[in-house]
mmCIF file of the N, C-alpha and C atoms, coordinates in Angstrom:
data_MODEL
# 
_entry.id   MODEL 
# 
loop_
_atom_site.group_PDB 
_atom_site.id 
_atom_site.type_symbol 
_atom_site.label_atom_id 
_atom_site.label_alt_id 
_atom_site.label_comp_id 
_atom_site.label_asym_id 
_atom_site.label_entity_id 
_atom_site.label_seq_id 
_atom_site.pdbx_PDB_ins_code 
_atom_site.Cartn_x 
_atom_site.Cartn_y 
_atom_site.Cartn_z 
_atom_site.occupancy 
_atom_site.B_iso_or_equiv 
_atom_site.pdbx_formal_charge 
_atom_site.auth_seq_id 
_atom_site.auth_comp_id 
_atom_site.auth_asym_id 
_atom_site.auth_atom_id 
_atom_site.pdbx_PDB_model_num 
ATOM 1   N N  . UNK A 1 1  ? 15.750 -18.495 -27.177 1.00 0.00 ? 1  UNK A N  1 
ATOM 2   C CA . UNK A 1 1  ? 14.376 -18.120 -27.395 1.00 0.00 ? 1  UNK A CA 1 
ATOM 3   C C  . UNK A 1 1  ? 14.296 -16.616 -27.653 1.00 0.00 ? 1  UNK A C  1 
ATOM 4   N N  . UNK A 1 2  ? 13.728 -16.862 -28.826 1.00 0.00 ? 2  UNK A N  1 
ATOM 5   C CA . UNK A 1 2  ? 13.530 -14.560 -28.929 1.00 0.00 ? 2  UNK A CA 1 
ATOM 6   C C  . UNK A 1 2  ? 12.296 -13.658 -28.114 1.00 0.00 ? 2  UNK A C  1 
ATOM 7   N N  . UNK A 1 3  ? 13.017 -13.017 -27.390 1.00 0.00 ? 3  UNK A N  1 
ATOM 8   C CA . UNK A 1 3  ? 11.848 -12.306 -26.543 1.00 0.00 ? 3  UNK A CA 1 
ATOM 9   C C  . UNK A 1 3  ? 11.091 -11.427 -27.264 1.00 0.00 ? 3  UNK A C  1 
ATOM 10  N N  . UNK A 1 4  ? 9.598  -11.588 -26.649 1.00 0.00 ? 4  UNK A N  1 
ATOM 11  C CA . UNK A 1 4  ? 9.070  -10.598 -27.055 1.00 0.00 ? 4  UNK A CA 1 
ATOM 12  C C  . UNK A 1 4  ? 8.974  -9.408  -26.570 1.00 0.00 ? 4  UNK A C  1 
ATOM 13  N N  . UNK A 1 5  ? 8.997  -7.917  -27.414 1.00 0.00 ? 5  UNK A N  1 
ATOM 14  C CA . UNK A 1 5  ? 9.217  -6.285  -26.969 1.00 0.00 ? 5  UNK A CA 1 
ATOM 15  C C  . UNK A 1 5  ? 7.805  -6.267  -26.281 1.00 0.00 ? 5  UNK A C  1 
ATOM 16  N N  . UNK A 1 6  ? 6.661  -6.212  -27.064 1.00 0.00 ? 6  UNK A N  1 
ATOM 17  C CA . UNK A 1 6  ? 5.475  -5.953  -25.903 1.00 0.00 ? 6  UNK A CA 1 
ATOM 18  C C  . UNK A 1 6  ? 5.202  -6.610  -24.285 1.00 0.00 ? 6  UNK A C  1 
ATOM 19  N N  . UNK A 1 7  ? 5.600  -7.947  -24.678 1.00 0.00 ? 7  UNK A N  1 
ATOM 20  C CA . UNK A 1 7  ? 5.744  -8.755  -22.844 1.00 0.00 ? 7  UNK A CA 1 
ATOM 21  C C  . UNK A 1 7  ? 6.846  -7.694  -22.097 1.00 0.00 ? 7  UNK A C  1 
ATOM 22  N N  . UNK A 1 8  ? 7.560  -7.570  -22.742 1.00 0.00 ? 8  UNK A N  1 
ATOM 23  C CA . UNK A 1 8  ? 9.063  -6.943  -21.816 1.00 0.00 ? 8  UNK A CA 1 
ATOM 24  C C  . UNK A 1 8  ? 8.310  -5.502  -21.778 1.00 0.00 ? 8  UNK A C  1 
ATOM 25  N N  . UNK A 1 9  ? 7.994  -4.951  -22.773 1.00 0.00 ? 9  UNK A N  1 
ATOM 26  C CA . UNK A 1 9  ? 7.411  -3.363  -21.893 1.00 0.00 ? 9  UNK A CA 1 
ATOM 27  C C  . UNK A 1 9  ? 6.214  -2.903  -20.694 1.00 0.00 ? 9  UNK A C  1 
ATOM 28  N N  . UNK A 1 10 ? 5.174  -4.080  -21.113 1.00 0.00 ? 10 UNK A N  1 
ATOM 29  C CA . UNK A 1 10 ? 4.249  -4.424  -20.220 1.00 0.00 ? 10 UNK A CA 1 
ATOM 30  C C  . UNK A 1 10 ? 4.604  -4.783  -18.910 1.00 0.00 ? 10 UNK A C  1 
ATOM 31  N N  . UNK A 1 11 ? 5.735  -5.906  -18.740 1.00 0.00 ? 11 UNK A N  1 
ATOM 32  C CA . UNK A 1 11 ? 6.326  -6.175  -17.499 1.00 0.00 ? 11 UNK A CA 1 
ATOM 33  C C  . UNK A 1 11 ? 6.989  -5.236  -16.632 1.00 0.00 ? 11 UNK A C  1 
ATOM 34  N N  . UNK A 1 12 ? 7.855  -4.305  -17.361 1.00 0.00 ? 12 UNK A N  1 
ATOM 35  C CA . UNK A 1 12 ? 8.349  -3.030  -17.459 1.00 0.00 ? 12 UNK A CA 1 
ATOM 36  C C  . UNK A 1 12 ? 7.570  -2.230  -16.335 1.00 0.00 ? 12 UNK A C  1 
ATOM 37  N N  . UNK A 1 13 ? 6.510  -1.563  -17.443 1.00 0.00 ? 13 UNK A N  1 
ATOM 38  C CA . UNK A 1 13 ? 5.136  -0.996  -16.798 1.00 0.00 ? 13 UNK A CA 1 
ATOM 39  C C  . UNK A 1 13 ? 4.785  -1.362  -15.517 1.00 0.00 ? 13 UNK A C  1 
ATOM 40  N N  . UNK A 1 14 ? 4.751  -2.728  -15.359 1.00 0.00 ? 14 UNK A N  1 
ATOM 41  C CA . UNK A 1 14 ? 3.279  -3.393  -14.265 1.00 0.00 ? 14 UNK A CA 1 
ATOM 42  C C  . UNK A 1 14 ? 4.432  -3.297  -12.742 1.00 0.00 ? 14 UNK A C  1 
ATOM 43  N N  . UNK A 1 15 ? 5.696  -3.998  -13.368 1.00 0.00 ? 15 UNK A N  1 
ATOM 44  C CA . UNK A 1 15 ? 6.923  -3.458  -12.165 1.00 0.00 ? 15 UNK A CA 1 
ATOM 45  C C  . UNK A 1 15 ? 7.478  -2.122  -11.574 1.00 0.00 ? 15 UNK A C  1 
ATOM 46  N N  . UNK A 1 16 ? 7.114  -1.386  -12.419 1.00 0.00 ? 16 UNK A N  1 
ATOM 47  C CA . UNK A 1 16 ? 7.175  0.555   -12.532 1.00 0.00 ? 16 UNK A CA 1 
ATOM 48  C C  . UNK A 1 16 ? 6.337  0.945   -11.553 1.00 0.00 ? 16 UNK A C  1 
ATOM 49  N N  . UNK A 1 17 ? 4.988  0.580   -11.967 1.00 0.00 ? 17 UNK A N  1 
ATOM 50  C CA . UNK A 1 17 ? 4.025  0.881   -11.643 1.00 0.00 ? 17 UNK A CA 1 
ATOM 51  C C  . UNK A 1 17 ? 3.574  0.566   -9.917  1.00 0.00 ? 17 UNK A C  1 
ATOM 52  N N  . UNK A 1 18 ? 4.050  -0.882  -9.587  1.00 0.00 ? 18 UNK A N  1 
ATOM 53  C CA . UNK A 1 18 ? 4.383  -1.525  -8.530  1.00 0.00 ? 18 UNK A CA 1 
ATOM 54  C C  . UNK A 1 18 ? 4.946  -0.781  -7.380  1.00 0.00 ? 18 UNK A C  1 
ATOM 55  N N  . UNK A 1 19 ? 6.017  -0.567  -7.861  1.00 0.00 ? 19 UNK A N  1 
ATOM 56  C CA . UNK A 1 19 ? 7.053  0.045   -6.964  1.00 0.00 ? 19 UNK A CA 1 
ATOM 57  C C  . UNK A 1 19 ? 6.592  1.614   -7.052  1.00 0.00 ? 19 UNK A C  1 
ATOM 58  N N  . UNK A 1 20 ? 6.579  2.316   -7.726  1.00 0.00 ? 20 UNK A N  1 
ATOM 59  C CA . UNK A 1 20 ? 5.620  3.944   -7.590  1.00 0.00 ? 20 UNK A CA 1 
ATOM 60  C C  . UNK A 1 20 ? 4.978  3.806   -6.075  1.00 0.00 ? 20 UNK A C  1 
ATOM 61  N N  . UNK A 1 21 ? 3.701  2.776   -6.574  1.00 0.00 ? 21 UNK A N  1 
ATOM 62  C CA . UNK A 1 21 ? 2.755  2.756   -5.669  1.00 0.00 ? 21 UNK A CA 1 
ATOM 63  C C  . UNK A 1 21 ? 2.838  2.402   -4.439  1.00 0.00 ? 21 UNK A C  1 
ATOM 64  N N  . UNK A 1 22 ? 3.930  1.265   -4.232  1.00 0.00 ? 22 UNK A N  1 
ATOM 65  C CA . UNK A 1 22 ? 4.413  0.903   -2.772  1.00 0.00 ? 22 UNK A CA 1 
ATOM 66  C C  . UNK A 1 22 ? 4.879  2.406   -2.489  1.00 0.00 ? 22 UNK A C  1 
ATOM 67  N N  . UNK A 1 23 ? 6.044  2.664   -2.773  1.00 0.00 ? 23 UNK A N  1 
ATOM 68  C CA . UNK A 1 23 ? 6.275  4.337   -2.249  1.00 0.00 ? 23 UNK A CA 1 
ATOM 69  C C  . UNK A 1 23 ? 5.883  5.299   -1.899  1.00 0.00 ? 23 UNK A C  1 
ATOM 70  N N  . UNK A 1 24 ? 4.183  5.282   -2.809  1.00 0.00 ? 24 UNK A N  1 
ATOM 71  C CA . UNK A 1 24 ? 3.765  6.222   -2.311  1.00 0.00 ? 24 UNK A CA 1 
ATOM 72  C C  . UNK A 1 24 ? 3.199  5.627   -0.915  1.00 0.00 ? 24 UNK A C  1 
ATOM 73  N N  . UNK A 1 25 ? 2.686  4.396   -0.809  1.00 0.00 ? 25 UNK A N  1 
ATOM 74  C CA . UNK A 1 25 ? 2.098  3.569   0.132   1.00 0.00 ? 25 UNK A CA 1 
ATOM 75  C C  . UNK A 1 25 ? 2.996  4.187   1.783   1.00 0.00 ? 25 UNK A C  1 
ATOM 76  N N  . UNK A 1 26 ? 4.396  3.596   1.140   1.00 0.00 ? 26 UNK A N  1 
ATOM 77  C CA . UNK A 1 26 ? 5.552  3.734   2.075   1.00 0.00 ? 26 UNK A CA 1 
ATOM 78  C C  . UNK A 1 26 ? 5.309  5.117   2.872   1.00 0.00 ? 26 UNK A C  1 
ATOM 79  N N  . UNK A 1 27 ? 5.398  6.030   1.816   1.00 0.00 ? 27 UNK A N  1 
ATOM 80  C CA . UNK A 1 27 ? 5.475  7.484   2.161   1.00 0.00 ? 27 UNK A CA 1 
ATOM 81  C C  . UNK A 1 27 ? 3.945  7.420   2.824   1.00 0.00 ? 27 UNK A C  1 
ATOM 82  N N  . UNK A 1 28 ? 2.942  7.550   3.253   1.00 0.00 ? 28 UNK A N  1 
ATOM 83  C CA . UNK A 1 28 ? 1.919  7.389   3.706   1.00 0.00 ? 28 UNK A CA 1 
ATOM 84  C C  . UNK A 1 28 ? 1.723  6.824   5.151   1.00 0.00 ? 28 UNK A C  1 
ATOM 85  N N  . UNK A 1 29 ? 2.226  5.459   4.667   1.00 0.00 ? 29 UNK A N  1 
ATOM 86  C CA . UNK A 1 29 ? 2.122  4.485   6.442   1.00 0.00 ? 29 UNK A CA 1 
ATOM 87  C C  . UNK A 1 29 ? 3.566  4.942   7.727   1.00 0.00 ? 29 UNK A C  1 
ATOM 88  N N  . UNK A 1 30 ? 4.929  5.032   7.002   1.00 0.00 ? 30 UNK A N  1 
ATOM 89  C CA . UNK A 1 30 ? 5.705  5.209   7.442   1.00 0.00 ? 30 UNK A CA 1 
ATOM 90  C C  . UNK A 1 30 ? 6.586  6.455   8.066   1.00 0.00 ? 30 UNK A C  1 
ATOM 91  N N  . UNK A 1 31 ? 5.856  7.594   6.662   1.00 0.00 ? 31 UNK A N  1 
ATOM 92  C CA . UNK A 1 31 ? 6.947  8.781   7.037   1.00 0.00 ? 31 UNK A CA 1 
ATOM 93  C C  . UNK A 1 31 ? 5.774  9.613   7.570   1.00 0.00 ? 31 UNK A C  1 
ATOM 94  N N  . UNK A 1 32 ? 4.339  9.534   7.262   1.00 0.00 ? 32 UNK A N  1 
ATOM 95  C CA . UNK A 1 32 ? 3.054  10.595  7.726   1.00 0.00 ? 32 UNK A CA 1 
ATOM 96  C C  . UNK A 1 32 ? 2.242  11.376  6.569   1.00 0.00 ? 32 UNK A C  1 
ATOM 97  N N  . UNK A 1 33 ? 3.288  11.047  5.577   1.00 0.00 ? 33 UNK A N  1 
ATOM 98  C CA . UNK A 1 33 ? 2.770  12.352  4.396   1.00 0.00 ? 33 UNK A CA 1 
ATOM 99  C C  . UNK A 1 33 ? 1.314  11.907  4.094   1.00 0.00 ? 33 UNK A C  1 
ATOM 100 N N  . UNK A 1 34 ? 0.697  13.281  3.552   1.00 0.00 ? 34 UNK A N  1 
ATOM 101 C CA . UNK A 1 34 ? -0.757 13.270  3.607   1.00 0.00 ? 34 UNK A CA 1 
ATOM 102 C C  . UNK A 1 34 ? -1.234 12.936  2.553   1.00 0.00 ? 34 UNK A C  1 
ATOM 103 N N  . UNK A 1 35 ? -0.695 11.523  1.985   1.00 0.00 ? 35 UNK A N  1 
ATOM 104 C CA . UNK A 1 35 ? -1.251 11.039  0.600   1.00 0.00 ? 35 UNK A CA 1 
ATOM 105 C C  . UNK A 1 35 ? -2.188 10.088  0.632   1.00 0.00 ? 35 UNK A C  1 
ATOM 106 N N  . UNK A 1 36 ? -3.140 10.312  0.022   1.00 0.00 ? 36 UNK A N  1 
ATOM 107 C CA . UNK A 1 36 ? -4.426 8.845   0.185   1.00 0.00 ? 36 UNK A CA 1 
ATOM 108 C C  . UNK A 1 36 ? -4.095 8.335   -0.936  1.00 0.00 ? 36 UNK A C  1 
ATOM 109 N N  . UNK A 1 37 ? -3.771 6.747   -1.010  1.00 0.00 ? 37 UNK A N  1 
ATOM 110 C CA . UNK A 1 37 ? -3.541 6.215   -1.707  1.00 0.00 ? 37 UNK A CA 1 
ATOM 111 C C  . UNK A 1 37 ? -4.981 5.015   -1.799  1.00 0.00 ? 37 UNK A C  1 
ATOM 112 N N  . UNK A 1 38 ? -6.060 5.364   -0.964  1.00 0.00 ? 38 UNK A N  1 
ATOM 113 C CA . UNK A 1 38 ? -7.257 4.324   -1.027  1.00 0.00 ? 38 UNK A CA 1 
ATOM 114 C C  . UNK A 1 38 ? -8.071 4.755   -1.597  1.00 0.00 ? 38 UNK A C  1 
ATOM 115 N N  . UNK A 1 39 ? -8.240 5.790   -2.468  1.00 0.00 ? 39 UNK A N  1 
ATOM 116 C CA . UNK A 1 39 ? -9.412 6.103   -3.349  1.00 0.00 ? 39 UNK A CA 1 
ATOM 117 C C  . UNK A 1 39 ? -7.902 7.066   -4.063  1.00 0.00 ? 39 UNK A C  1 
ATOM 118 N N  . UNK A 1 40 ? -9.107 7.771   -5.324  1.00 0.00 ? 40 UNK A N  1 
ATOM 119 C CA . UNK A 1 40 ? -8.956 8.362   -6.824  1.00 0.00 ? 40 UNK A CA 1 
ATOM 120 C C  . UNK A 1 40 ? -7.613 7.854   -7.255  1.00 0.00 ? 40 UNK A C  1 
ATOM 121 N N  . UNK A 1 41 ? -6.744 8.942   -7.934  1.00 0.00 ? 41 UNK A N  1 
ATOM 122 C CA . UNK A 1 41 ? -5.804 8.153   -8.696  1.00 0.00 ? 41 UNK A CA 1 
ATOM 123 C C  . UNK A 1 41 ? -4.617 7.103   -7.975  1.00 0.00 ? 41 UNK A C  1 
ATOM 124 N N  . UNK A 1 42 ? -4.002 7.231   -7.148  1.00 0.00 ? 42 UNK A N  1 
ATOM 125 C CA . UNK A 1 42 ? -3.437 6.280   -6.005  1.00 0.00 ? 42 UNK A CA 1 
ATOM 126 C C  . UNK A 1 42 ? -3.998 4.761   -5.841  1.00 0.00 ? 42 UNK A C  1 
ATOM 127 N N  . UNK A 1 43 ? -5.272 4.578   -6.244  1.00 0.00 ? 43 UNK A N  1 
ATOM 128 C CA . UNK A 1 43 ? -6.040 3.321   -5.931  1.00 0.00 ? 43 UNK A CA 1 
ATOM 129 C C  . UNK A 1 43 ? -6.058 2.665   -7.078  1.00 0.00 ? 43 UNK A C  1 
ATOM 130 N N  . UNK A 1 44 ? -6.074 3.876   -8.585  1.00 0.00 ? 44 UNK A N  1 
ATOM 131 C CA . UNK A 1 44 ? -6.279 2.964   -9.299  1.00 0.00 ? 44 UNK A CA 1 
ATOM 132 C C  . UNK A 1 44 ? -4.943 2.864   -10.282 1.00 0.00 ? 44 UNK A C  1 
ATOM 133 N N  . UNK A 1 45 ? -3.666 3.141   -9.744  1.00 0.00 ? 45 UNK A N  1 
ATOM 134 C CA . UNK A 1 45 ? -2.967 2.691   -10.261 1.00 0.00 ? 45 UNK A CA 1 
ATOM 135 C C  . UNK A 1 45 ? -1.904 1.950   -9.219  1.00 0.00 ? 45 UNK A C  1 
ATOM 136 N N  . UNK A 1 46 ? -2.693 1.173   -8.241  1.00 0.00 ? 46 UNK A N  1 
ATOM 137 C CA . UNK A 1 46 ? -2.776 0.181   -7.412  1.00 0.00 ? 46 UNK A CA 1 
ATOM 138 C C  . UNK A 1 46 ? -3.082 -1.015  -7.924  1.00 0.00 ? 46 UNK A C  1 
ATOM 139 N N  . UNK A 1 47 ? -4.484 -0.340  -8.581  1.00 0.00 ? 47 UNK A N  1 
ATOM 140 C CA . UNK A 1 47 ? -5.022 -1.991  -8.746  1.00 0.00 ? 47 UNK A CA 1 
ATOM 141 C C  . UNK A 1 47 ? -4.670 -2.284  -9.996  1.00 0.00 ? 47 UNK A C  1 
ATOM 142 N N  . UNK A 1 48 ? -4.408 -1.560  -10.986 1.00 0.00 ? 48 UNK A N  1 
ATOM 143 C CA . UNK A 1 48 ? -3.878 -1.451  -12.480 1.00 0.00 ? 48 UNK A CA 1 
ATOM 144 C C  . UNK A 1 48 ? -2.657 -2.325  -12.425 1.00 0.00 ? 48 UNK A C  1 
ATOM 145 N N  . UNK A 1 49 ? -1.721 -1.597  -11.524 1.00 0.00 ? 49 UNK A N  1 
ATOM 146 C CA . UNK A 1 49 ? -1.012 -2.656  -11.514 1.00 0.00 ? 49 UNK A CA 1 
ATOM 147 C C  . UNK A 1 49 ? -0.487 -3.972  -10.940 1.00 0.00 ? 49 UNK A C  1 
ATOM 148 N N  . UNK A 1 50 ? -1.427 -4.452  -10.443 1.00 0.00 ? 50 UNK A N  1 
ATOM 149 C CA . UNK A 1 50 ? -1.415 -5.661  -9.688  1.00 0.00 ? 50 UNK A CA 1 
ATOM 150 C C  . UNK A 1 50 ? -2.408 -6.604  -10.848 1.00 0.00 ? 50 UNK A C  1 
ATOM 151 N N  . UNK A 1 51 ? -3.807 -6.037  -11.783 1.00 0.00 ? 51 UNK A N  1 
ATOM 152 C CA . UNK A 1 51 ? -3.935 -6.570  -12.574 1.00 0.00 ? 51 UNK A CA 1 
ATOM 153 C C  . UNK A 1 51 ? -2.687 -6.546  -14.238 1.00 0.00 ? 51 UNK A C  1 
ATOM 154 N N  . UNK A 1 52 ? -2.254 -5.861  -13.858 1.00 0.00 ? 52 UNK A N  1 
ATOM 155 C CA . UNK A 1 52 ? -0.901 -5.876  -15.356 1.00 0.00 ? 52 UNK A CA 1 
ATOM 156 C C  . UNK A 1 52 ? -0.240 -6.724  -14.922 1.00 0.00 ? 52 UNK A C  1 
ATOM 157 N N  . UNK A 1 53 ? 0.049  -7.028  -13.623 1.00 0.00 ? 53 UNK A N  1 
ATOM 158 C CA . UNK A 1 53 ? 1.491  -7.784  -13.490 1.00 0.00 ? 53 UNK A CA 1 
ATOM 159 C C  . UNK A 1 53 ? 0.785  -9.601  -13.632 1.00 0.00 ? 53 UNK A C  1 
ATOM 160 N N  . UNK A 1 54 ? -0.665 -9.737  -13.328 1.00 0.00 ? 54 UNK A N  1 
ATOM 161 C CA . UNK A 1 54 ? -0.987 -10.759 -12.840 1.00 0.00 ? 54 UNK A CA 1 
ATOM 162 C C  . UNK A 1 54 ? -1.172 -11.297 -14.783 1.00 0.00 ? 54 UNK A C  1 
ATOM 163 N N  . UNK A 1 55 ? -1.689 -10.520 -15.434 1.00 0.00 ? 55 UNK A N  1 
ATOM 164 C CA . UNK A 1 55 ? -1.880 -10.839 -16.660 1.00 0.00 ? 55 UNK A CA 1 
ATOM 165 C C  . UNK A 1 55 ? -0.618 -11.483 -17.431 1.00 0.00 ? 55 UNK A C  1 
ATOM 166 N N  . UNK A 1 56 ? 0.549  -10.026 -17.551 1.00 0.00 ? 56 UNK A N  1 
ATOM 167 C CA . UNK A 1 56 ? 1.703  -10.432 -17.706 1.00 0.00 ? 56 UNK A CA 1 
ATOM 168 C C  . UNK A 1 56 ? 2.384  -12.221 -17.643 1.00 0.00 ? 56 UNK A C  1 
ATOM 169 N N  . UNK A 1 57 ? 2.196  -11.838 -16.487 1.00 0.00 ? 57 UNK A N  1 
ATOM 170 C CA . UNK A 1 57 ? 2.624  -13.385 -15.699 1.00 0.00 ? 57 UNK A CA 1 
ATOM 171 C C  . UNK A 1 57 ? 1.840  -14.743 -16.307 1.00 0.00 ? 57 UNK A C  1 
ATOM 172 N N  . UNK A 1 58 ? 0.522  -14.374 -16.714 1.00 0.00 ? 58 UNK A N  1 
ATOM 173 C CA . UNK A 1 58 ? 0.081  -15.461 -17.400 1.00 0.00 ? 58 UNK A CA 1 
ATOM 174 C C  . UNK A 1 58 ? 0.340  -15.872 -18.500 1.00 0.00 ? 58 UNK A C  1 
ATOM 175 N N  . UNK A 1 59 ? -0.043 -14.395 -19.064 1.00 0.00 ? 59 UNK A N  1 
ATOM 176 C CA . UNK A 1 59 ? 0.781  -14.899 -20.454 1.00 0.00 ? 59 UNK A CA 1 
ATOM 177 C C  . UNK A 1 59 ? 2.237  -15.340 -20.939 1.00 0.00 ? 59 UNK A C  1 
ATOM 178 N N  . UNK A 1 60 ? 3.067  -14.864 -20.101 1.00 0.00 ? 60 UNK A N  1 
ATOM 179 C CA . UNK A 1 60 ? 4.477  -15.505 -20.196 1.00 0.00 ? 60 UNK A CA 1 
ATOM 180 C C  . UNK A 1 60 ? 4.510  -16.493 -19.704 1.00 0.00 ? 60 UNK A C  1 
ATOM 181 N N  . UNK A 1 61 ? 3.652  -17.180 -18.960 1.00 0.00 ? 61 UNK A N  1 
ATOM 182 C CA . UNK A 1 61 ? 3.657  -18.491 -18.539 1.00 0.00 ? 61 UNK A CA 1 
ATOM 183 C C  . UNK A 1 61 ? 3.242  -19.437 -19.728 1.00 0.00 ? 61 UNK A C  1 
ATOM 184 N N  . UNK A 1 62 ? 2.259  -19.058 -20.423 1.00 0.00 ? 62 UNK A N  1 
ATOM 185 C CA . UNK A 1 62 ? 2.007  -19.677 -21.752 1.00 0.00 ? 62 UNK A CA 1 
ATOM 186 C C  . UNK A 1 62 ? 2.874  -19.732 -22.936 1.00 0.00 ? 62 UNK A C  1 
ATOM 187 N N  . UNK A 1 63 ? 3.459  -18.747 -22.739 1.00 0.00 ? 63 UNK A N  1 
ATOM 188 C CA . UNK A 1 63 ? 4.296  -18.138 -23.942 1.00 0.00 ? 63 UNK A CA 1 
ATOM 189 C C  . UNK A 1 63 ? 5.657  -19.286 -23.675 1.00 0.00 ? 63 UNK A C  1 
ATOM 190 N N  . UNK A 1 64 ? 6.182  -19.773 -22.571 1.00 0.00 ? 64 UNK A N  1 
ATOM 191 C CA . UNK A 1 64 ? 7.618  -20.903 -22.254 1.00 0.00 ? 64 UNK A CA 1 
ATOM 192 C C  . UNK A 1 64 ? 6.975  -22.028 -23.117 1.00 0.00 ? 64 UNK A C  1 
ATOM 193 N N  . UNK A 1 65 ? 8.273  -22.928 -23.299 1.00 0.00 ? 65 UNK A N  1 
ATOM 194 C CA . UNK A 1 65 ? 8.410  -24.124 -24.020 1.00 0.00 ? 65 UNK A CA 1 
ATOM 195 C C  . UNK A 1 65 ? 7.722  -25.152 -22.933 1.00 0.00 ? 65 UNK A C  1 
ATOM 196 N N  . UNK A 1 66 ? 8.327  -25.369 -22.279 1.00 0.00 ? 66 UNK A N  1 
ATOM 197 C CA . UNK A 1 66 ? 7.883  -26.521 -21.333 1.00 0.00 ? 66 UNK A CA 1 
ATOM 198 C C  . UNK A 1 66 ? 7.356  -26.416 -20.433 1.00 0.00 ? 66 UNK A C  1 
ATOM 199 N N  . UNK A 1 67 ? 5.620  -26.549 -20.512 1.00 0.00 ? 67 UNK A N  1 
ATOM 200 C CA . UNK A 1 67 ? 5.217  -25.996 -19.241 1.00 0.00 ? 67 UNK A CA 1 
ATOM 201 C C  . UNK A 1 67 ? 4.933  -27.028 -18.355 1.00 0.00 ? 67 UNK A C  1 
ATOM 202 N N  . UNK A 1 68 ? 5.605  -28.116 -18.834 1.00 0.00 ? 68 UNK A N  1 
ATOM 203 C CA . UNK A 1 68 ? 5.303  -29.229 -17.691 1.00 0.00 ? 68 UNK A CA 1 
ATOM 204 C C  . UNK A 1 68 ? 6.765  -29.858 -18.121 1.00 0.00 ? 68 UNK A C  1 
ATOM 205 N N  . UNK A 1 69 ? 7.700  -30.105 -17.136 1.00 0.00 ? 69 UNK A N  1 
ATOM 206 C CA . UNK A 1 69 ? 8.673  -30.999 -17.387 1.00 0.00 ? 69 UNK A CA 1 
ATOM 207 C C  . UNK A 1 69 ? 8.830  -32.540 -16.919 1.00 0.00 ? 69 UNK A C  1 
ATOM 208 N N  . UNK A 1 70 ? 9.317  -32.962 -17.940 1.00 0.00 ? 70 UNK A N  1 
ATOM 209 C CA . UNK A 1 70 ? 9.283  -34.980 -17.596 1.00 0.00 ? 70 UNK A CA 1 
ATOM 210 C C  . UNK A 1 70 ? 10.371 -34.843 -17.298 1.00 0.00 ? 70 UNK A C  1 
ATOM 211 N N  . UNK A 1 71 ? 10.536 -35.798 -15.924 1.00 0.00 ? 71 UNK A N  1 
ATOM 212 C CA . UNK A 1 71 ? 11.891 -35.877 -15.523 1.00 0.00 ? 71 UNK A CA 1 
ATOM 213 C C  . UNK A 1 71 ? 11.557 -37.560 -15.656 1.00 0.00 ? 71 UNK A C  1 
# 
């Protein structure tokens, strides 16, 4: 099956983006640092990417051959 470049950079992104934000999260709950990650930019590339990844995911779910298999 030939992949597509925009799904794969988007996924890219939304997983990038993911992990950034846990870290900074991390760095916040765990080590003390004085980062607010619940409002301005921290929040919204929180929720950015939790809506990229959720989109992503749909559409590559549409995008497979068999989305129901007969056994």
């Amino acid at each position: 099956m030939k992949r597509i470049a925009e799904v794969d950079f988007f996924r890219f992104l939304a997983i990038t983006l993911m992990v950034v934000f846990h870290t900074v999260y991390d760095l916040k709950e765990f080590m003390g640092f004085g980062v607010n990650y619940e409002d301005g930019f921290w929040f919204y590339v929180g929720k950015s990417s939790a809506l990229l990844f959720i989109i992503v995911s749909g559409v590559s779910s549409n995008l497979g051959k068999n989305l129901i298999k007969n056994q």
